[in-house]
N, C-alpha and C positions, 0 to 999 in steps of 0.2 A: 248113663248112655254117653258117648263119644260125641265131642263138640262137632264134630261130622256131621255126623247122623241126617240134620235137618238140612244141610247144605241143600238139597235138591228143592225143601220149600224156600227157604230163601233165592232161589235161580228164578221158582216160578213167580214170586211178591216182585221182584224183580223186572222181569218180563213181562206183568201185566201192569205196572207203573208206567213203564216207556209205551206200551198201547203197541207190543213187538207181538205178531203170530209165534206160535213154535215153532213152524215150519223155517220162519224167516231165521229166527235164531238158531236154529240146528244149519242151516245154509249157510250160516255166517262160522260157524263152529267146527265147519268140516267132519258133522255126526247128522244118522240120521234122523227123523223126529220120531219114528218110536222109541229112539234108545235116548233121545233127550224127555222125552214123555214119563220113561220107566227113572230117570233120573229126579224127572222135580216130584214125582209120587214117592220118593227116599228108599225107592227098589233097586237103585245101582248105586255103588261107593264112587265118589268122583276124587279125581287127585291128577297128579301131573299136568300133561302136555293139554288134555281134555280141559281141565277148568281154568287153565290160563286162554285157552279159544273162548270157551263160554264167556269167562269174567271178559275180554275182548269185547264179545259179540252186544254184549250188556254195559257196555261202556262204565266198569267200578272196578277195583281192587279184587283181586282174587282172595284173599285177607279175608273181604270184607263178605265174603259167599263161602269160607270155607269153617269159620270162627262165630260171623253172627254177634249177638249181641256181647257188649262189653262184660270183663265179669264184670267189676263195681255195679253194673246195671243187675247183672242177676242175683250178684248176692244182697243188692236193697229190696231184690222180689221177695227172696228168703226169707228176710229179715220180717218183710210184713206177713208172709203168712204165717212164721214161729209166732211173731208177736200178739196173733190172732188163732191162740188154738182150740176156740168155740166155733169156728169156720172151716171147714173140711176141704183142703187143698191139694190138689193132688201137684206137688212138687218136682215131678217127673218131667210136667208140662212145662216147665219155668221159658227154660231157653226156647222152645218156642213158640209160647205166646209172644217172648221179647222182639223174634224174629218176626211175625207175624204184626205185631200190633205197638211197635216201636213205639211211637208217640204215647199209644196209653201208657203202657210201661214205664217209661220217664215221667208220666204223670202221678203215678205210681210210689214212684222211685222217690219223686221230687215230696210227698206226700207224707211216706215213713219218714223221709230225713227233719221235716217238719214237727211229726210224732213225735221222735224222739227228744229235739231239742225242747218242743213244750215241757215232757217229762222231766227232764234234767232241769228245766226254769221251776217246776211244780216241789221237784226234790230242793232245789235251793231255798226256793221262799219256804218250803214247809223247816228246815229248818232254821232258818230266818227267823219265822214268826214264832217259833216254839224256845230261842236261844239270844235274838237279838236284844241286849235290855231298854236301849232307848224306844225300841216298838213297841215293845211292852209297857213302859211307860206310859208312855205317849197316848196308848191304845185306854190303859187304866184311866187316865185325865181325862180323856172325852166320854169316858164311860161314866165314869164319877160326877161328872159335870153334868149330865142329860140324866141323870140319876135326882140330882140335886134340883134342876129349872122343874125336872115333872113333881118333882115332891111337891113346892112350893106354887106350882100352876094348880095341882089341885087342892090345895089348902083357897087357893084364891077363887076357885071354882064353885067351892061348895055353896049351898041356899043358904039366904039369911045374912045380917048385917053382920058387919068388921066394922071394927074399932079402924079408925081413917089410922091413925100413929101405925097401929098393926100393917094395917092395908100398905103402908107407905113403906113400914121395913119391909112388906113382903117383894112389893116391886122394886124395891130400890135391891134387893137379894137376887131377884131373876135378873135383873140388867146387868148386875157384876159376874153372873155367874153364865149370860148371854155373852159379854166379853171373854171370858176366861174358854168359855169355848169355841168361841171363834177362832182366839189364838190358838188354843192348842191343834182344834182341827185345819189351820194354817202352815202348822209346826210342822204336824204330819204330813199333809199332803207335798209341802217343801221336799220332806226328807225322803218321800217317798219319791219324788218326780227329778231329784236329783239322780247327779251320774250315776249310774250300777256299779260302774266296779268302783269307784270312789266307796259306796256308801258298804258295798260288802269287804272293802277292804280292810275299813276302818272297824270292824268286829274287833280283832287283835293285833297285838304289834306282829305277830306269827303268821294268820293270815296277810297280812300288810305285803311282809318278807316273801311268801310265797308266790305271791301278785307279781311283785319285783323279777325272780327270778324267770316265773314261768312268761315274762312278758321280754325275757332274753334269752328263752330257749333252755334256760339252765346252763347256758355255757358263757364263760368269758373269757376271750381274745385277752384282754388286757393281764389277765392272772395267769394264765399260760405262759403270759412271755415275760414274766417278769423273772429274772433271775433270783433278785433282792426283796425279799418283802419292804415292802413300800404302804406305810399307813395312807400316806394322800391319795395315793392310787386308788385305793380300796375305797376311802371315805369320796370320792367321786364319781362312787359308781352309787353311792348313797345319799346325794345332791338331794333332792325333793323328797326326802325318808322323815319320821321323826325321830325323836330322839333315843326311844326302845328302840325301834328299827333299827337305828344305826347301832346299836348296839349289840342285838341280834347280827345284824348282817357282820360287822366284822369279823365277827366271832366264827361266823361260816363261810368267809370267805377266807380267813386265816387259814381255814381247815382246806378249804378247795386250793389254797396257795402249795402247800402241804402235799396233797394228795400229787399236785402235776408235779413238782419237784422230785418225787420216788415214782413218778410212773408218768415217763414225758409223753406228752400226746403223737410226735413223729411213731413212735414203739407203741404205743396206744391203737392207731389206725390204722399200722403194718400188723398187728396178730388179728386184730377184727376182720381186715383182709383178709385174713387168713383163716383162722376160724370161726369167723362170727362172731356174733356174742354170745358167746359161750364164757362162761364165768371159770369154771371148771378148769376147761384145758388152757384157758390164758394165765392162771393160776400158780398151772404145773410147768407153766411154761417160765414166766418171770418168779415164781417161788416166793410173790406177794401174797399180802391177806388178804382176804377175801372181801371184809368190805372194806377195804380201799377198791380192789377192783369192783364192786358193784356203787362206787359212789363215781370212779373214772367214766365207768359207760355209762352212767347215767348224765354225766356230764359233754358226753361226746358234742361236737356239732351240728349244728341241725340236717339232716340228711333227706328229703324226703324217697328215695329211694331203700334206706336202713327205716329197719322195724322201730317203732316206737320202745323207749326204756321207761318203767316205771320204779321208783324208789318210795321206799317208807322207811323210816326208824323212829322207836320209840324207846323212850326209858321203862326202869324197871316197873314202874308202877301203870303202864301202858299207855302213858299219856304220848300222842304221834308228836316227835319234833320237826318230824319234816316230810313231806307229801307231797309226792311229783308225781304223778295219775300216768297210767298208760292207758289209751284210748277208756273205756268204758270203765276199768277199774280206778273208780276215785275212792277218796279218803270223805268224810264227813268233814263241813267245813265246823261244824260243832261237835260236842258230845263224843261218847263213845264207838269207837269203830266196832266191827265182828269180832266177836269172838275168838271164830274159830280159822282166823289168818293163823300163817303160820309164823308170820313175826312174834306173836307173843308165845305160840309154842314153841320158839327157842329159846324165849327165857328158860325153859325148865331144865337147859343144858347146855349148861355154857359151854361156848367155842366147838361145839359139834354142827357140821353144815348138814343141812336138809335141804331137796326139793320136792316140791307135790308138783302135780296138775289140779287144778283147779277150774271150777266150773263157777263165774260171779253171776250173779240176779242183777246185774248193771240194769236192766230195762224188764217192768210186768211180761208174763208171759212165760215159755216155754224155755227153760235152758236148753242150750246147744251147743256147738264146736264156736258159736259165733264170740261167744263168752269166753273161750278155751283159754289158760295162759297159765308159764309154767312159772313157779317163783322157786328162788335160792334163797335162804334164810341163814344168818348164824349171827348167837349172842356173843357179847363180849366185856370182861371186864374194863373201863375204860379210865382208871388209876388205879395205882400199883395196892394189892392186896398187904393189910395190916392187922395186926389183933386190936389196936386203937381204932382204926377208923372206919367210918360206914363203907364196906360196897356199891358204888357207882356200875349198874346195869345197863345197857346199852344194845340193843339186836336190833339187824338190818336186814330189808328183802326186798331183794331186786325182782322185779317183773316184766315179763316178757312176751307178748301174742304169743300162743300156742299155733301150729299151723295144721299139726294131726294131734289127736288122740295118743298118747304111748303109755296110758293108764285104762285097765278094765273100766277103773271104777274112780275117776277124780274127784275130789272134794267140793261140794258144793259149799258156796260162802252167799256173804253180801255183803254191803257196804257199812250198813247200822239196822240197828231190831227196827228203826221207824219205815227206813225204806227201803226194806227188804221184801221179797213175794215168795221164800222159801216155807213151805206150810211143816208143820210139825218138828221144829229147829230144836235143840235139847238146848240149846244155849242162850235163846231168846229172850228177853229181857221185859220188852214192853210190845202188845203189838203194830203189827205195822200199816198204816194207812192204805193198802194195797189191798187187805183182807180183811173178814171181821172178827177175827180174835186169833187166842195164838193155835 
């Protein structure tokens, strides 16, 4: 239905706010009040010179009487009722209810957004707790340890005399073993009540690195303009790294130093300009590789106006070297990703580019367009072919919000078999916390 449509209920929410008669407002509107009557009942189209009088008469934006609620606002309505599809919604109604009952709505609104990020806290610690090894530790010591007090409390409980010597090693056992779990359950609660992203960054020097970047946008000013590779340069963007980190990082900013030197960002943000991101025709256009152009947009400047870019690569053996998330498609911060991305089905052919549409399980619930996103994919040798030496594998896929459908039938994924909500997956591994079995 046309964002129109409701315009006439919003005239009449409107008018009955100010405590304005019809009559009065049709007087002021230069109409008369049957024909503003059959308008707030959604039986006349309003438009021109008519709803600049009214929106007048009503003292608001004609915008704000012809449009109604914000999208952002209606598609968090969306969002709650896919994510709830044991609840029968008629989605027809969206915009307005929005119009209608504004403040619930935002309550609403405000409510999913809250949803989702619990979600995303629950997917993190669930692999946290199934991958971190100091929590596992940690978690084994206090286990071990109240394992050990209850043994030794009821040896001390039972009827009947003890040897005093016995008696004495037994309490003198629970007191070393009441310390050892104080501290350990000290240790934990420390490491737990510490920073978040301190404590989830320190997983890997990899995660580490990732933290880094994605806490500068993925883009650096400094490496752009550098004409000369400059080790200092670089090792100062790596100031508070440790010493993998820093080694990691140079290694990828060497590569991002690289990349802007064959594909200057001035020419970068004149064909984006021009066609978007589009990987394809910027391609055909500068007569680049492909993932160089899907590691340049990925590196663009923060825009928020431009769609979000998501990057993945991984080597031959599938392990991700690097993970830059577009909105709701992330990477597992542990463990194995999907299967069935299409990053790893370009291993099976080198240097040939593919894109799907794809449908992710980012959030339980109902897949949808809300999910939708298209990726470019191609592998590639990444040193030079020998009959001596191993094959170094290397495929990249760029990720992009979908905005329509241009697939019958798109690819359903997820992020990993643990939290994933796709049922009957051929490729699934182990099940996932979302359901009860595979």
């Amino acid at each position: 239905m046309e964002r129109s449509a409701f315009a006439g209920s919003r005239i009449r929410e409107r008018r009955v706010a100010l405590g304005l008669r019809q009559a009065e407002v049709a007087l002021r509107a230069g109409i008369s009040g049957s024909y503003l009557n059959l308008i707030e009942h959604n039986r006349r189209r309003i438009g021109g010179k008519v709803l600049l009088n009214i929106a007048a008469a009503l003292e608001t934006e004609p915008g704000a009487l012809a449009q109604g609620a914000e999208k952002s606002l209606l598609t968090s309505l969306r969002d709650a009722a896919i994510a709830r599809p044991d609840v029968e919604v008629d989605l027809s109604q969206t915009e307005d209810f929005a119009d209608r009952f504004t403040d619930w709505a935002r309550l609403i609104s405000a409510q999913q957004s809250q949803i989702t990020a619990l979600q995303q806290t629950v997917s993190s610690l669930s692999d946290r707790l199934a991958h971190d090894p100091f929590l596992s530790e940690a978690l084994h010591e206090v286990l071990s340890t109240v394992s050990a007090i209850r043994s030794t409390a009821s040896i001390l409980a039972e009827p009947g005399e003890m040897d005093q010597n016995w008696q004495r090693r037994f309490q003198t056992n629970v007191f070393q073993d009441s310390i050892r779990l104080a501290t350990a359950s000290q240790s934990l609660a420390d490491y737990l009540d510490g920073d978040s992203d301190r404590v989830l960054d320190t997983l890997s020097p990899l995660d580490e690195l990732d933290s880094l970047l994605a806490k500068n946008g993925y883009h650096f000013a400094e490496l752009e303009d550098m004409r000369q590779w400059s080790a200092p340069v670089a090792e100062g963007l790596l100031a508070e790294a440790s010493a993998a980190v820093k080694t990691l990082g140079l290694a990828y900013f060497r590569q991002y130093w690289r990349d802007a030197q064959n594909f200057r960002l001035p020419k970068l943000l004149q064909l984006v300009a021009e066609f978007g991101l589009d990987p394809v025709r910027i391609a055909r256009e500068t007569e680049l590789s492909l993932p160089l152009i899907f590691r340049r947009l990925a590196s663009l400047p923060p825009d928020p106006n431009r769609p979000p870019v998501g990057l993945m690569i991984c080597d031959g053996s599938g392990g991700l070297l690097f993970k830059q998330p577009c909105d709701d498609f992330q990477a597992p911060r542990v463990g194995s990703a999907c299967a069935l991305w299409p990053l790893y089905g370009a291993l099976t052919q080198i240097g040939v580019a593919a894109r799907h549409q794809i449908l992710h399980s980012g959030r339980p619930g109902t897949l949808g367009e809300e999910n939708l996103f298209d990726t470019f994919s191609i592998a590639e040798r990444v040193t030079s072919a020998s009959f001596e030496g191993v094959p170094v594998l290397r495929s990249t896929m760029l990720i992009l919000r979908a905005e329509t459908p241009t697939y019958n039938q798109p690819l359903p994924i997820g992020s990993t078999c643990r939290l994933c909500n796709i049922d009957a997956c051929p490729a699934r591994r182990e099940p996932s916390i979302f359901s009860d079995g595979f």
